[in-house]
N, C-alpha and C positions, 0 to 999 in steps of 0.2 A: 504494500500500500504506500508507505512512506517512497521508493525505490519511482513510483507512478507519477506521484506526487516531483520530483526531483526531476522527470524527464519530461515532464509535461512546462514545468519552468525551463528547462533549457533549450528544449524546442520552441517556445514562446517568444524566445528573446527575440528582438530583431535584428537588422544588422548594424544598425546605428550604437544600439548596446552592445554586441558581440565587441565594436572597432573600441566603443568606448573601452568596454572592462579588457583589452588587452592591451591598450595604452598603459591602462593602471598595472596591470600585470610587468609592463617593459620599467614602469617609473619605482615598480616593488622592487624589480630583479636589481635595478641601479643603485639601488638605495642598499638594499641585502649586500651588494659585493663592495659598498661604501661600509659596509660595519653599521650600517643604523636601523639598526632590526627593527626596532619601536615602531619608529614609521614606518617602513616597510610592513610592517604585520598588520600593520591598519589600515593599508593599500588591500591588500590582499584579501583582508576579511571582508571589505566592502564589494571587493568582486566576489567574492563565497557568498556574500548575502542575496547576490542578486542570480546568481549561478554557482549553486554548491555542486555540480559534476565538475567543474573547473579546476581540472588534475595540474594542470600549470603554477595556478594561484597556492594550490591545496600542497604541491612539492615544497611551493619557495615559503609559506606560512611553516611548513614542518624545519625548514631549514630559521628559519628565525627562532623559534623554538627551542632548536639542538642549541644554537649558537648562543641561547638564553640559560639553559642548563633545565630547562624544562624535558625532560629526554619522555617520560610518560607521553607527556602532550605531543611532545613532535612524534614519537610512535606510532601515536593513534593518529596523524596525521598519513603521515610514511602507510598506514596499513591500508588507510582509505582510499588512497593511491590508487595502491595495487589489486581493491577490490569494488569500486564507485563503477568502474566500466564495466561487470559487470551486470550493473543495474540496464544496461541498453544492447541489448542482441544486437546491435549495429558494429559495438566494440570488438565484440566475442572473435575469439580466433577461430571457433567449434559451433555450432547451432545443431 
């Protein structure tokens, strides 16, 4: 249900949003390889807010995390990763 709920947002977006939240995603990634996790994390979550399938944002927010000493949180970031695409048979290697 939740999984429905997630793809039904990211198919929604448009593409004005999609260009937007990957701006935010490039102005995260600059910021993360500046050292300024803070900001950067708050990039990041505002793109998850609006597109939590958004495995780009959802990497560089796990890496702000490690880099925070938070290693739980960025784990459970890092897991979602690796298992958010299978919420979209579009992603699947298998059907």
């Amino acid at each position: 249900a939740q999984e429905a709920e997630w793809l039904a947002q990211s198919r929604g977006l448009s593409e004005e949003q999609r260009t937007a939240n990957n701006a935010k995603v490039d102005q995260a990634t600059a910021l993360l390889k500046a050292d300024k996790c803070h900001e950067a994390s708050v990039l990041f979550d505002e793109v998850l807010d609006s597109h939590y399938l958004d495995l780009a944002a959802r990497s560089g927010l796990g890496q702000c995390l490690a880099k925070q000493g938070k290693l739980a949180e960025a784990a459970r970031e890092f897991t979602l990763v690796t298992t958010l695409p299978l919420a979209d048979e579009t992603w699947r290697m298998t059907k």
